[in-house]
C-alpha positions as semicolon CSV with decimal commas, in nm:
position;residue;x (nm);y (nm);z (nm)
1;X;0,646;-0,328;-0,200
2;X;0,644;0,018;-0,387
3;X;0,415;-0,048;-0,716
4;X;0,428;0,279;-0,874
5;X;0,593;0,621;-0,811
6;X;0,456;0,928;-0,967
7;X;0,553;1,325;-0,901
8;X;0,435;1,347;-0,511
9;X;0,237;1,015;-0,515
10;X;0,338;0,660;-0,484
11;X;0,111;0,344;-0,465
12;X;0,234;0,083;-0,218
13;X;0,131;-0,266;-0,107
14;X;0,225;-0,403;0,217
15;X;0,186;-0,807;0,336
16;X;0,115;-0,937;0,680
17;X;-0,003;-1,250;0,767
18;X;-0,345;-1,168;0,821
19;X;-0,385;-0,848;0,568
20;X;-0,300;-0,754;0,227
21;X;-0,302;-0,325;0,249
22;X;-0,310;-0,062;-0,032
23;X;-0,164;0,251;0,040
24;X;-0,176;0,540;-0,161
25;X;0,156;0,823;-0,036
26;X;0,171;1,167;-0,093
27;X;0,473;1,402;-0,021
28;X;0,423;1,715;0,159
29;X;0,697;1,967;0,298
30;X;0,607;1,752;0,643
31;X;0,765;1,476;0,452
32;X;0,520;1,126;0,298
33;X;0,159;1,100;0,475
34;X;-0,071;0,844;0,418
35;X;-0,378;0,980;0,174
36;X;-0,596;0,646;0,143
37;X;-0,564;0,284;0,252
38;X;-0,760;-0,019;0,145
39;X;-0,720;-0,364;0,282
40;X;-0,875;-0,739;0,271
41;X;-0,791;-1,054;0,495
42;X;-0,516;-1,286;0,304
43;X;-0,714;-1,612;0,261
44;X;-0,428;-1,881;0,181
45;X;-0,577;-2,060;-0,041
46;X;-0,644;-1,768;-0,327
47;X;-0,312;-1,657;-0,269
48;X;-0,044;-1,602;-0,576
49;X;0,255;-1,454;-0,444
């Protein structure tokens, strides 16, 4: 899921079963690389989807 696009930077959250990622995408003339990620185990119960 793409939260926010900006100039040459988006912010994007991806879901799998076990992990809930932050990724943080800049463009280059090499085309999108991945700048940062952060990510914490999905526990079921705190879920709000």
């Amino acid at each position: 899921m793409i939260d926010n696009i900006s100039a040459n930077i988006a912010s994007v959250r991806v879901l799998s079963p076990e992990y809930l990622d932050y990724l943080h995408l800049v463009k280059t003339p090499a085309g999108s690389k991945i700048a940062n990620v952060l990510f914490r185990v999905r526990t079921y119960h705190a879920e709000a989807s």
